[in-house]
C-alpha positions in Angstrom: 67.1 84.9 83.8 66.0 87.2 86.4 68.6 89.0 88.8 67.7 89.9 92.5 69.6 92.3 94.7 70.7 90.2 97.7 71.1 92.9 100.8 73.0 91.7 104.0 70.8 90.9 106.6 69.4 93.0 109.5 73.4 93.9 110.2 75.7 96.4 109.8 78.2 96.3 107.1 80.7 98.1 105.0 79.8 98.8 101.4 83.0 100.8 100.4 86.6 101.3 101.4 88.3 104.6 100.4 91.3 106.7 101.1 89.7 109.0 103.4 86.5 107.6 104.1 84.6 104.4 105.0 80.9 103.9 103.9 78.7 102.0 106.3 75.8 101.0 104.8 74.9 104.2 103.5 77.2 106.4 105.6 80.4 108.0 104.9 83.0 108.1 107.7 86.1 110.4 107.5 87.5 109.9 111.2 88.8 106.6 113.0 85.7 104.2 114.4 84.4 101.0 116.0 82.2 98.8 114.2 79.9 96.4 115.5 77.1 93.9 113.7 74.7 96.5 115.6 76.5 99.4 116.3 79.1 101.6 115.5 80.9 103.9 117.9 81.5 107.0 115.7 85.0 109.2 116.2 87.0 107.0 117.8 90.5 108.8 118.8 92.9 107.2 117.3 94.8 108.2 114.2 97.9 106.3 114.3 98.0 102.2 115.5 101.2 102.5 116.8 99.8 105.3 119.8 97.2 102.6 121.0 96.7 101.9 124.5 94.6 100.6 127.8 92.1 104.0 126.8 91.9 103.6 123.2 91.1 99.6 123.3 88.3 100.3 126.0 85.4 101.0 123.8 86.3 97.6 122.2 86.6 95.6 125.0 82.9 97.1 126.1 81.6 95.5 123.3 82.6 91.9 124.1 83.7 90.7 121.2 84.8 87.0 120.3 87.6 88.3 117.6 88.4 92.2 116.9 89.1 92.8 113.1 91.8 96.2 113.6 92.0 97.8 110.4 95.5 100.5 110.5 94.8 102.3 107.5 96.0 102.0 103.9 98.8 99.2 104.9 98.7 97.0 108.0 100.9 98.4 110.7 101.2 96.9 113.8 100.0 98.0 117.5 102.3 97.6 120.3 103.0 94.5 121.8 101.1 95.4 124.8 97.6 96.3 123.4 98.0 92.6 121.2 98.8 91.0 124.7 95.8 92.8 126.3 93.6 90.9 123.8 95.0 87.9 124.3 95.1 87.8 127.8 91.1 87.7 127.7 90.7 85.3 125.3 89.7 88.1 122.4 91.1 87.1 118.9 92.4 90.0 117.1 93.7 90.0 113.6 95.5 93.2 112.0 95.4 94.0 108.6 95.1 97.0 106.1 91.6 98.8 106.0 90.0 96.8 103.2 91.4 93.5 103.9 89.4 94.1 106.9 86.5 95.4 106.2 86.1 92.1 103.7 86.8 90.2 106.9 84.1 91.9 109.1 81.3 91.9 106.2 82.3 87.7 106.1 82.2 87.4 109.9 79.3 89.7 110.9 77.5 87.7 108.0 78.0 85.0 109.3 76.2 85.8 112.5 80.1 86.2 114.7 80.8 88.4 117.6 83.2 90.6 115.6 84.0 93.9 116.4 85.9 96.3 113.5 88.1 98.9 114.5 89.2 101.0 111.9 92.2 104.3 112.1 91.7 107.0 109.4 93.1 110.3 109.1 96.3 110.1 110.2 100.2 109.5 109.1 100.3 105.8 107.7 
């Protein structure tokens, strides 16, 4: 039997989950940042989901997404009503979860060829 490596097409993608760090691809990340299939906004200022407003969604909303994946650290926690509705309102799917669950769910949907944007918080108080 002969094994292949089978690499993710011509997309980003997250290869590892951590406690302080997310690797994409072959990149370490330490601080809070927007993913998408073909670019990634780096430093994104936002260390705690429950702070999220109008500013901190913008870079998100730039992006057009069809669903946002929000990843809020080490356990899902829960934006405020408001920033949920603001999604909604434009007919943007957003599903919350903790920072692996989604990055599982952004490597299935970007796969799949999806307008999924990830946006994940690290570094701060969870």
């Amino acid at each position: 039997m002969q094994l292949s490596l089978n690499r993710p097409g011509e997309y980003l993608f997250i290869r590892r989950v951590g406690a302080a760090a997310i690797t994409v691809v072959d990149r370490d990340l330490e601080r809070s940042f927007v993913l998408a299939p073909d670019r990634a906004i780096e430093d994104w200022p936002v260390t705690d989901v429950k702070t999220l407003d109008a500013v901190a969604v913008a870079p998100i909303l730039e992006l057009k997404p069809a669903v946002v994946i929000l990843g809020s650290g080490p356990r899902t926690v829960f934006p405020p009503q408001a920033v949920l509705a603001e999604f909604l309102k434009r007919g943007i799917g957003i599903e919350v979860m903790d920072n692996a669950a989604a990055a599982r769910t952004f490597n299935v949907l970007a796969s799949e060829g999806r307008k999924v944007v990830g946006a994940f918080v690290l570094g701060g108080r969870q």
